[in-house]
C-alpha positions as CSV (number, residue, x, y, z in Angstrom):
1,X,63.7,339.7,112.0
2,X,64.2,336.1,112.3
3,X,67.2,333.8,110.4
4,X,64.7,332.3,108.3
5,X,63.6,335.9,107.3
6,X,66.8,337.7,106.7
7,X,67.6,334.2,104.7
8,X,64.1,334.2,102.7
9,X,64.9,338.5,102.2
10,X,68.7,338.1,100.7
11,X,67.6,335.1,98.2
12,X,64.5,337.0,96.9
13,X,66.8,340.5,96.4
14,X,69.5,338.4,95.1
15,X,67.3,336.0,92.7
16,X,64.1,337.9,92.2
17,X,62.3,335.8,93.2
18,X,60.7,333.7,96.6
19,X,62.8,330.7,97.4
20,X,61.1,327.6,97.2
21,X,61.6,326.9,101.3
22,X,63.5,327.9,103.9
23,X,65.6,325.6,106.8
24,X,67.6,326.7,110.0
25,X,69.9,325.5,112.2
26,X,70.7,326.7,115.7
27,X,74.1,326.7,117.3
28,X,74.8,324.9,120.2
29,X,76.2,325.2,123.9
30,X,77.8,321.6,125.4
31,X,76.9,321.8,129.1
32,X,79.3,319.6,130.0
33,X,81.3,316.7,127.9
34,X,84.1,318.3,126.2
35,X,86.2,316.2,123.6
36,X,84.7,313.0,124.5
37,X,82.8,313.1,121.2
38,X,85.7,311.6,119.1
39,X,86.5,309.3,121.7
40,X,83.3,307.3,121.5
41,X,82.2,308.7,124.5
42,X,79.1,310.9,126.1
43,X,78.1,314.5,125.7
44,X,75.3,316.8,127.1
45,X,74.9,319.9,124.3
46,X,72.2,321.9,124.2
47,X,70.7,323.8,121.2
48,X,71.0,328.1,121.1
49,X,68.0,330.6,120.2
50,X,70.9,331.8,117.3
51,X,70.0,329.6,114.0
52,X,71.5,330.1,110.2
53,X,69.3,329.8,108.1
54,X,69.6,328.6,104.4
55,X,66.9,329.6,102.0
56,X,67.2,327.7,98.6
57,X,65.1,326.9,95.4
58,X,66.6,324.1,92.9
59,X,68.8,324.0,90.0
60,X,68.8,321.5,87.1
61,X,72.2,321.9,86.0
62,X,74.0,320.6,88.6
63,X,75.5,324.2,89.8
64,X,75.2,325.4,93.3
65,X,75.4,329.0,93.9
66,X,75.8,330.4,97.7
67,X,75.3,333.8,99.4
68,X,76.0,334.6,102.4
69,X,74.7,337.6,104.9
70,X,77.1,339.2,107.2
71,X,76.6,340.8,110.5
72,X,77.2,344.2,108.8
73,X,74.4,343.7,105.9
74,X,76.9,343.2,103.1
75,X,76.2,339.9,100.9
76,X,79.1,337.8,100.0
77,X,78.5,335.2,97.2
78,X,80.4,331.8,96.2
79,X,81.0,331.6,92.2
80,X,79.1,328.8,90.6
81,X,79.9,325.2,91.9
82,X,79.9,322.8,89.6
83,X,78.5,319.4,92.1
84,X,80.1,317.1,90.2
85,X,83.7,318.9,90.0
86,X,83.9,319.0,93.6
87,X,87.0,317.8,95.4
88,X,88.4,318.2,98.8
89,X,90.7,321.4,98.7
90,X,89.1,322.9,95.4
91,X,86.8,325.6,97.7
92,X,88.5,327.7,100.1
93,X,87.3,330.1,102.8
94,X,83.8,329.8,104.2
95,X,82.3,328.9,100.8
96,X,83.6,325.1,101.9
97,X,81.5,324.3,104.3
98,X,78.3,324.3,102.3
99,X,80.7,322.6,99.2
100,X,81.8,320.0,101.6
101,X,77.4,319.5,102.3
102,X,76.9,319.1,98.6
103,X,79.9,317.0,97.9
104,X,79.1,314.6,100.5
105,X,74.9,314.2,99.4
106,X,76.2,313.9,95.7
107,X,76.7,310.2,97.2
108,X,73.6,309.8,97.8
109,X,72.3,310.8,94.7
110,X,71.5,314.1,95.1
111,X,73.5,316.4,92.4
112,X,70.7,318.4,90.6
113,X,72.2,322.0,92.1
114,X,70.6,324.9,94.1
115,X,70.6,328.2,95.0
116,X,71.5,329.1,98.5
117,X,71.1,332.3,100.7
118,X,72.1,331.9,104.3
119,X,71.4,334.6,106.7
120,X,71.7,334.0,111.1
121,X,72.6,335.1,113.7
122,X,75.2,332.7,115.8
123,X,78.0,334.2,116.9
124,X,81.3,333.2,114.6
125,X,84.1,332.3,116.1
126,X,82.9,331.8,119.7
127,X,82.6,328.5,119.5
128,X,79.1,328.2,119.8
129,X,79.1,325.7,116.2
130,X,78.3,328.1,113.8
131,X,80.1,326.6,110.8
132,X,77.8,323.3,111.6
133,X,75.0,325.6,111.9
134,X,75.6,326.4,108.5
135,X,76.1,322.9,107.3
136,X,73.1,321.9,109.0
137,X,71.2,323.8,107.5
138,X,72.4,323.8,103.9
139,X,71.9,319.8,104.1
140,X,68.3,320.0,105.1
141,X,68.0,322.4,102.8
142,X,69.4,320.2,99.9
143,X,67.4,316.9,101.3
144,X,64.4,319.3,101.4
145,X,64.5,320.7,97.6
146,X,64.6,316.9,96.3
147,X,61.8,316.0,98.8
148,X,63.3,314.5,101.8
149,X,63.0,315.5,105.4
150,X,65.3,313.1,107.7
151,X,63.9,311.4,110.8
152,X,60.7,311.1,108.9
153,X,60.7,307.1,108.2
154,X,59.4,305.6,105.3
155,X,62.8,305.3,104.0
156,X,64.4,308.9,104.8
157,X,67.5,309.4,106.5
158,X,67.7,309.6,110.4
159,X,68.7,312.6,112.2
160,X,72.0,310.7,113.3
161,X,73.0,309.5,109.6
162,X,72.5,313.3,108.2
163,X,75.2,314.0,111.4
164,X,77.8,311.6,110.2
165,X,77.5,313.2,106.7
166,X,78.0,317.0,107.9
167,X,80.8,315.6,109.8
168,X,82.3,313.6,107.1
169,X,81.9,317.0,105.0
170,X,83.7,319.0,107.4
171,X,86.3,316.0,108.3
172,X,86.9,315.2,104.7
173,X,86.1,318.2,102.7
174,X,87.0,321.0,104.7
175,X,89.8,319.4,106.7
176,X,88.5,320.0,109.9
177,X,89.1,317.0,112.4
178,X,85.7,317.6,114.3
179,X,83.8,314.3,116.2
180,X,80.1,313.9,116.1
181,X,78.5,316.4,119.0
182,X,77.8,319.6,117.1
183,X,76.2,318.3,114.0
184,X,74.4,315.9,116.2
185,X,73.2,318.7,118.9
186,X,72.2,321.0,116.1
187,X,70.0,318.4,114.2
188,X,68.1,316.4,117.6
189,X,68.1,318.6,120.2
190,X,64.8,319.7,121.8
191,X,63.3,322.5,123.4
192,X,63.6,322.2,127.0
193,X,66.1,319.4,127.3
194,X,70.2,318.7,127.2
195,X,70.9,316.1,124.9
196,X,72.2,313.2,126.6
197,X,74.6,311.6,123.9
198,X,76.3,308.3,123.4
199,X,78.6,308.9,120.4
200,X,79.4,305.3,120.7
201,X,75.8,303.8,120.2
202,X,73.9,306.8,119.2
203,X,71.5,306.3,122.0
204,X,69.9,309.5,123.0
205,X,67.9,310.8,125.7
206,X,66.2,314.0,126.0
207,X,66.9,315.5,129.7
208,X,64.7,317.9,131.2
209,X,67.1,321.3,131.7
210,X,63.9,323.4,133.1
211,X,66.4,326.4,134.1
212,X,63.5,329.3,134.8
213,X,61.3,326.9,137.1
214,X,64.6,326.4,139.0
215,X,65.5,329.9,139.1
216,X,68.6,329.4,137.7
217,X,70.3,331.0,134.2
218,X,72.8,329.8,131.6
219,X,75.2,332.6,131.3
220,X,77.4,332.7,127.7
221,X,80.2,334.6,128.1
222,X,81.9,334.6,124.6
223,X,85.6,335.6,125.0
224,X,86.0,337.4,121.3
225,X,88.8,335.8,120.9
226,X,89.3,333.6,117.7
227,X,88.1,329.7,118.0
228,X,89.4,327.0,115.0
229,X,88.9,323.7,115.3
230,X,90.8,323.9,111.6
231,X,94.3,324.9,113.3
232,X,96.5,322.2,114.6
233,X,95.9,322.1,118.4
234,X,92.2,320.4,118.2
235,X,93.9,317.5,115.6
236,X,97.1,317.3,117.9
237,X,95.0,316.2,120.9
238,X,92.7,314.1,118.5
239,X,95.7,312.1,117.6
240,X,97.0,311.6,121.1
241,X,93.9,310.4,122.1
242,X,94.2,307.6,119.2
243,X,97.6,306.6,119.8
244,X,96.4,306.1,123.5
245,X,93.5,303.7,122.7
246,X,96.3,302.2,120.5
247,X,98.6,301.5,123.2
248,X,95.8,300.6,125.7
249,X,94.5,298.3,123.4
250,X,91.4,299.6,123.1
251,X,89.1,300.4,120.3
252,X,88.2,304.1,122.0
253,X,89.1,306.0,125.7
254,X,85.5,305.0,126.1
255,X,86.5,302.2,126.9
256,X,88.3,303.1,129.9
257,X,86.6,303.7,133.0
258,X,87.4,305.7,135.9
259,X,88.1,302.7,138.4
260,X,90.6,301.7,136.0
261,X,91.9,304.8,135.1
262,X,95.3,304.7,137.2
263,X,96.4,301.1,135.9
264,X,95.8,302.4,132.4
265,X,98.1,306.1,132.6
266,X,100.9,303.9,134.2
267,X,101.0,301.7,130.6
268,X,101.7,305.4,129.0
269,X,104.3,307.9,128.0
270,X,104.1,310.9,130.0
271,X,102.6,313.5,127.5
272,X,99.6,311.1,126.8
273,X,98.7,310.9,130.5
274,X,96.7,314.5,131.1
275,X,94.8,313.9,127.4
276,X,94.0,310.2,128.5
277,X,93.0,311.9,132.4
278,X,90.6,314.1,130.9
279,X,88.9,312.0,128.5
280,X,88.3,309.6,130.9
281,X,87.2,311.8,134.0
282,X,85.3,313.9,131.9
283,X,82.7,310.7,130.4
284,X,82.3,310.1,134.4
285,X,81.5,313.9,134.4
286,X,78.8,313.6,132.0
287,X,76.8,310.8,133.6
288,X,77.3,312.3,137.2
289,X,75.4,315.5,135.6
290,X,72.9,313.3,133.8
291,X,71.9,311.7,137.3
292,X,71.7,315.0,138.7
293,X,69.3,316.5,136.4
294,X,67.6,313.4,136.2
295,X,67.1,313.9,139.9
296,X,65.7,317.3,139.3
297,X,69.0,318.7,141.2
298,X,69.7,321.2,138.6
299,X,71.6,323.7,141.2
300,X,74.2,320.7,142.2
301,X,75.9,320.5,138.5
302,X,78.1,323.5,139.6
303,X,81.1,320.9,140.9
304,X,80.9,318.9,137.6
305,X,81.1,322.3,135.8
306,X,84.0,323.4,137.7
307,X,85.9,320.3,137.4
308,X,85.6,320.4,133.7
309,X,87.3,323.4,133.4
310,X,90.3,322.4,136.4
311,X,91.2,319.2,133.6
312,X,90.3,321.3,130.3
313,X,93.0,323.9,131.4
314,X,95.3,321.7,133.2
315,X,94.9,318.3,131.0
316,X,93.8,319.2,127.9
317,X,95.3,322.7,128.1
318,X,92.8,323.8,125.9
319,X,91.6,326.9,127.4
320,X,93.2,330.6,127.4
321,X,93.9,333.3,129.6
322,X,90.0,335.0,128.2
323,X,88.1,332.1,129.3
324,X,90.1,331.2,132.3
325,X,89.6,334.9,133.5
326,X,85.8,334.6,132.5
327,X,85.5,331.4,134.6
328,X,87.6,332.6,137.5
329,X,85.4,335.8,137.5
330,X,82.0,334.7,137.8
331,X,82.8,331.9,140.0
332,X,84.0,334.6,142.4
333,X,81.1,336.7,142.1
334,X,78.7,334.0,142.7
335,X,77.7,331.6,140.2
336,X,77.3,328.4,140.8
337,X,79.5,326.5,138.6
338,X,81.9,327.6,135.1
339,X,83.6,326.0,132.4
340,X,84.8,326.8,129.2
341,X,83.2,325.5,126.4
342,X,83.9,324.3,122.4
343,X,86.8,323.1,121.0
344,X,89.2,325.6,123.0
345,X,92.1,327.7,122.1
346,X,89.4,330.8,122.4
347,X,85.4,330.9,122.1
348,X,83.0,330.6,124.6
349,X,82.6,329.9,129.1
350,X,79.5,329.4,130.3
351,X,78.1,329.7,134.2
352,X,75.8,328.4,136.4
353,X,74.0,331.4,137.9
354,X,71.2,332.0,140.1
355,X,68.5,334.4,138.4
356,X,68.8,337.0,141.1
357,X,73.3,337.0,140.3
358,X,73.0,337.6,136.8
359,X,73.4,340.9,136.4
360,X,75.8,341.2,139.1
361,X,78.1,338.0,137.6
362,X,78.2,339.6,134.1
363,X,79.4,342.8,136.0
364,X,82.2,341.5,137.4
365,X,83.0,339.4,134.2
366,X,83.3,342.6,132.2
367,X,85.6,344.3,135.4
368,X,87.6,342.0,134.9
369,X,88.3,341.9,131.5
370,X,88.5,345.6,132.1
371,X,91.0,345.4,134.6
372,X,93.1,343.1,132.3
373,X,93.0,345.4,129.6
374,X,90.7,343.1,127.3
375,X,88.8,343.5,125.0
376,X,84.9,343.3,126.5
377,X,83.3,339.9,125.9
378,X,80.3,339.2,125.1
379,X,77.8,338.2,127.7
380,X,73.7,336.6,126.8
381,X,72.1,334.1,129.0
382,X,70.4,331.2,126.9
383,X,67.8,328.4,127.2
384,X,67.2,325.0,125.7
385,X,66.1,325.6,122.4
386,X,64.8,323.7,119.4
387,X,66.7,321.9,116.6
388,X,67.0,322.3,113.1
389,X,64.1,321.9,110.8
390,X,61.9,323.7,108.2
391,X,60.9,327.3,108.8
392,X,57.6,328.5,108.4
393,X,57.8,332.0,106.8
């Protein structure tokens, strides 16, 4: 069964009767452009098969009530929210992150309550943007009960302004100090196509990623291990980032460019030169992929892949000993580029890797983790998928 289903099934056993529509949300996998996002710089995510799903009918007393599916068919349910008593820090566990939705669109008007089932399928934890999955969806949701659908015109919200309010609701209400890419990849991507972001302008350009006619396969190799962009490595590098544009005097890392790259690290202090390193040769990353795939070179993005990972686990020192043995692995048995992927400190790789090597890449992957006495990742390939919109049941 699809999200939308599982969704559209748990609200009607749970209220007893049909929700009044269903919206999804699929996760996301950044091909290349990591932690740029909150540096005003470029990114190139594109949207999973997985969606969550959030099924929901109206309230009129300002309460919203959340369920949740699990992966092992147990329902877990929120107590009543009251909208208008919501504060950052009074809802705890995963219940926030559709709080944090409702707390942020009670600014814009919208406080009437709903009832909310949410059912998917995106892995948690793997970094693959689950939680904005989630937050995605419950904000369509919410827009779609009072009768707004974003991107529409005639006075609706764009697609972009309805990601600066997920992330505001994650920065602000949940405490998580994400940047702009997930929420933005989950809402506007397309099927197909990367999304070709500037975070700065919020220019976007939908690049043609046609992996089957190339005979080539995205290979997700999720590492089980536990991703958080909550915990305090993600912020820590956040704020080093900051203080460098501070003491660079400019308004983002954006703003430096590779040519100048060397006269700006020797104005720093020695712990803010590998964040500043990657930021900036990362951004060059992105647009030397963009040109590629513009080109139609799809199999040549393997360097840029493998680069990203060399300064992620060396400058950002954001990766782990899972996705560094996941990388390392499939590089050696053939694909054509790796790189870890998400926020770090656990979660997801992802290779480059001819059609005819994919069985034999996600073989040695597993060996390995084998050998290492690991618990055994989890391996899918994936293609460009849709965003997030209304389902049709």
């Amino acid at each position: 069964m699809s999200a939308a289903s599982d969704a559209a099934e748990t609200f009607q056993a749970l209220h007893g009767r049909a929700p009044a529509g269903v919206w999804s949300a699929p996760g996301r996998v950044n091909l290349i452009g990591e932690h740029t996002d909150y540096n005003d710089g470029f990114v190139l995510p594109f949207a999973l098969p997985h969606r969550l799903a959030a099924a929901a009918s109206p309230r009129e007393d300002g309460v919203l009530t959340v369920s949740t599916l699990g992966s092992d068919g147990r329902v877990q349910e929120s107590g009543p929210l009251t909208i208008a008593d919501l504060r950052p820090g009074s809802v705890e566990g995963w219940a926030a992150y559709p709080a944090g939705v409702a707390w942020v669109l009670r600014d814009q008007g919208l406080d009437g309550g709903a009832d909310v089932a949410i059912a998917g399928n995106v892995p948690s934890g793997a970094g693959l943007s689950s939680s904005h999955a989630l937050e995605c969806a419950v904000a369509l949701a919410l827009l779609g009960l009072a009768g707004i659908t974003p991107g529409t015109g005639a006075g609706s919200p764009t697609l972009h302004e309805v990601a600066r309010w997920v992330q505001r609701s994650e920065n602000d209400f949940v405490g998580a100090p994400t940047g702009l890419l997930d929420q933005t990849a989950s809402l506007c991507c397309t099927e197909s196509n990367v999304l070709f972001l500037d975070v700065r302008s919020g220019e976007m350009e939908q690049v043609p990623f046609p992996l089957e006619e190339s005979g080539v396969r995205i290979l997700i190799m999720d590492s089980r291990t536990k991703h958080s962009h909550a915990e305090g490595g993600y912020g820590e590098r956040r704020r080093g980032c900051e203080r460098a544009a501070e003491l660079l005097e400019v308004k983002a890392l954006r703003d430096i460019g590779v040519d100048g790259l060397d006269t700006a690290l020797a104005k720093l202090p020695d712990e803010l030169v590998p964040l500043v390193r990657h930021v900036v040769t990362e951004n060059q990353r992105v647009l030397d992929t963009v040109d590629l795939l513009r080109a139609g070179r799809i199999t040549e993005i393997g360097p840029q892949l493998d680069a990203s990972h060399v300064s992620m686990r060396d400058d950002y020192r954001i990766s782990t000993r899972e996705l560094d043995l996941a990388v390392d692995s499939a590089r050696e048995a053939g694909a054509l580029g790796a790189r870890m992927t998400g926020g770090g400190f656990g979660g997801s790789a992802i290779a480059l890797v001819r059609e005819s090597d994919v069985d034999t890449v996600g073989r040695a992957v597993k060996a390995a983790y084998e050998a290492a006495e690991l618990r055994h990742p989890r391996l899918f390939t994936a293609v460009p998928s849709r965003g997030a919109g209304r389902d049709e049941l």
